[in-house]
N, C-alpha and C positions, 0 to 999 in steps of 0.2 A: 660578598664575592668569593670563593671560593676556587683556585687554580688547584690544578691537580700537576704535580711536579713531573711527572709521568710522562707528560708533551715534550717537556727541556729533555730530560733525560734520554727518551726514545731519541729526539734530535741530536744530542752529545753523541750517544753511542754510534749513528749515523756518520757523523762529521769525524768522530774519534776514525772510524772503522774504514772511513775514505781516505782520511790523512795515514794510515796505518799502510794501507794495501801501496799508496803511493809514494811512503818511505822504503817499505820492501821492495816494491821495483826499480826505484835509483839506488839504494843503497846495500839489498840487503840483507838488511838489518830489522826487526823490528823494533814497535815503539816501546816506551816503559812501560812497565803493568802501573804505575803509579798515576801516569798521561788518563790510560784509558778510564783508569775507575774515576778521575777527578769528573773525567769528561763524562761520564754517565749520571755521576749524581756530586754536582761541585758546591754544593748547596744543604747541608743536609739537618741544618734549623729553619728551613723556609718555611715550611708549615708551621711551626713554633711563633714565626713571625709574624703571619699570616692572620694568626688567633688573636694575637695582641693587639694587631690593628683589626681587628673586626670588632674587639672589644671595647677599643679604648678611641679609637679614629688614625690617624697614624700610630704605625709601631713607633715603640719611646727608643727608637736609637740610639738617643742620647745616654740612657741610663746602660747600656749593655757597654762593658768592657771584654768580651770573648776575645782567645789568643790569634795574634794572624795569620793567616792560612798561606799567603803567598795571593798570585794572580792564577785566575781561573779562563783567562783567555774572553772577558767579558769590553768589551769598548763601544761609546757613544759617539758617534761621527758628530761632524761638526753642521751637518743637519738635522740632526737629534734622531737617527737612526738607532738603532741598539743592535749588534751587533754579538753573538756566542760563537766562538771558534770562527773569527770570518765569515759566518754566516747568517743574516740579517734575521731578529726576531720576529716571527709576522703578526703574533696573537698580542692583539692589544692591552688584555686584561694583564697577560704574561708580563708585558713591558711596565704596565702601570706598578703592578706588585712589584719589581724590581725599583721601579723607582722610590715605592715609598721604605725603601730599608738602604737609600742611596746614604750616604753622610761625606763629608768632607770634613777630612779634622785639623786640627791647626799645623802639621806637616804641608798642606796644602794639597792633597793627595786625595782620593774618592775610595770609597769604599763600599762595600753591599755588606750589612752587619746583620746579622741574629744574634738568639741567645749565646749560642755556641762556637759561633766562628766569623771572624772578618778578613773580608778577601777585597785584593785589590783589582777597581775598575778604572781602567784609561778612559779618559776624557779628552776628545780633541781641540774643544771650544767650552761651551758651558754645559751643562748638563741637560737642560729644557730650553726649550724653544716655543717660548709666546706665537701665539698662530691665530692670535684674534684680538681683537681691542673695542669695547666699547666708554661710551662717554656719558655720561651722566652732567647734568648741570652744566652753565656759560663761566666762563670769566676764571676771576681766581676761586671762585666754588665749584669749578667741577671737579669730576673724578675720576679719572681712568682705570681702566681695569681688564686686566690678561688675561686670556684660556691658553692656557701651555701645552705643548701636544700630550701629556699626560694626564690632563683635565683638570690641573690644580688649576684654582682661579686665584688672583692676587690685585690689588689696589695698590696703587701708586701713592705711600704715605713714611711717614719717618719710620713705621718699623721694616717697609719696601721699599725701599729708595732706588729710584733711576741714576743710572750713573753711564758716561759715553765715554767711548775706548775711540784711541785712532788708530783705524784697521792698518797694516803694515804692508805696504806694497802700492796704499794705494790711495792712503792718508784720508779716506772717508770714515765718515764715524760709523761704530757701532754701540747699540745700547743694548744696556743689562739692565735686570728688572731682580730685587734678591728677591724669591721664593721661600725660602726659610734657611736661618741656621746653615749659612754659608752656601748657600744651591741657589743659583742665579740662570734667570731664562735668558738667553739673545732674543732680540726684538728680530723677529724675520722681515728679509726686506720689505715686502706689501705691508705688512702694519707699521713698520717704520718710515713709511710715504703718509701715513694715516697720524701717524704721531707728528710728526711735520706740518700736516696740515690742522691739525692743532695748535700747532704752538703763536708764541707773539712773544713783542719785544719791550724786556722792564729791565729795569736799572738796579743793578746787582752792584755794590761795596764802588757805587763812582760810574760805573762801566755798564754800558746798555748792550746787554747779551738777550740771545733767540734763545727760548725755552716754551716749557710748556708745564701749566698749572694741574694741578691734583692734589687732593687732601687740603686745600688751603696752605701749599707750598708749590714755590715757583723750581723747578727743577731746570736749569739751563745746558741748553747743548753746545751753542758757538756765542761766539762775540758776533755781537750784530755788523757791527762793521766790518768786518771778514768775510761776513757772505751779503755786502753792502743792502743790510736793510738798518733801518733806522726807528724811532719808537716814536707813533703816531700822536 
């Protein structure tokens, strides 16, 4: 796969050049020469990066320690949109390649890293968003498995582990699926009705909790008597 940087760029200088004209009419003032050039090319090991995952399968993010650059105005909405200066990514490929030079490091914070520079990305939710679920096998031998809108696919197993958050406002669950090395999908709601109707009720440490089987591990989301089912 091959991106040509040329797309982002054209679009920065677009979005630079719009935000520009429209701080000189309220203010002015123009913008920083520093603003614009980020905003033309904020990125300038991507191709470097590019190479390494063509060669190797993902880029090795992990081995690059580059100095940080600051934020480059990049943010993933919390329906896995992607987002360059407020203005939403449309080229799929673009977004995938971003993705695969995504890191989170033990700061808790995200980043898009090459050889030569790390720059930070806002995250409003998790990074990926599961948008598909299939099932393999019955009982406590099946297996589930994720397509993220970025196309990684992932199985539900101790080195993927499901784990459920209670949403805030509204106390329904949400789940996360980890994708690698700290980068976890939210379960979108339609496959999270699909994961549901997967699930059944086993007796966890005394206590009969609703969960759902994968990998030959029982992953639980409630206590069965809380949302009054009981285990057949």
């Amino acid at each position: 796969m091959t991106i040509h940087w040329k797309v982002l760029a054209d679009h920065g200088r677009f979005e630079a050049s719009r935000q520009q004209r429209a701080q000189v009419a309220m203010t002015g003032k123009s913008t920083s020469a520093d603003a614009a050039r980020d905003a033309a090319n904020p990125l300038r090991g991507l191709k470097q990066a590019e190479k390494a995952g063509s060669e190797q399968g993902l880029p090795p993010v992990h081995l690059w320690n580059p100095p940080f650059c600051g934020d480059i105005g990049m943010r993933i909405a919390a329906d896995g949109t992607w987002y360059y200066m407020n203005s939403p990514i449309g080229r799929k490929p673009l977004v995938r390649l971003f993705s695969t030079i995504l890191r989170r490091d033990g700061d808790a914070k995200y980043y898009l890293v090459t050889p030569v520079e790390k720059c930070g990305v806002e995250v409003e939710d998790a990074p990926f968003l599961a948008i598909e679920m299939t099932i393999e096998g019955e009982g406590s031998e099946q297996r589930l498995r994720f397509r993220t809108n970025v196309d990684d696919e992932v199985t539900i197993d101790k080195d993927h582990p499901l784990r459920f958050e209670t949403e805030e406002g509204t106390d329904g669950l949400k789940p996360y699926v980890l994708v690698r090395a700290r980068l976890e999908a939210l379960v979108n709601r339609p496959i999270f009705y699909d994961l549901v109707a997967a699930g059944t009720v086993e007796r966890v440490d005394g206590e009969e909790w609703f969960g759902v089987w994968s990998s030959g591990d029982f992953w639980p989301m409630a206590r069965a008597a809380e949302i009054g089912l009981r285990r057949q």
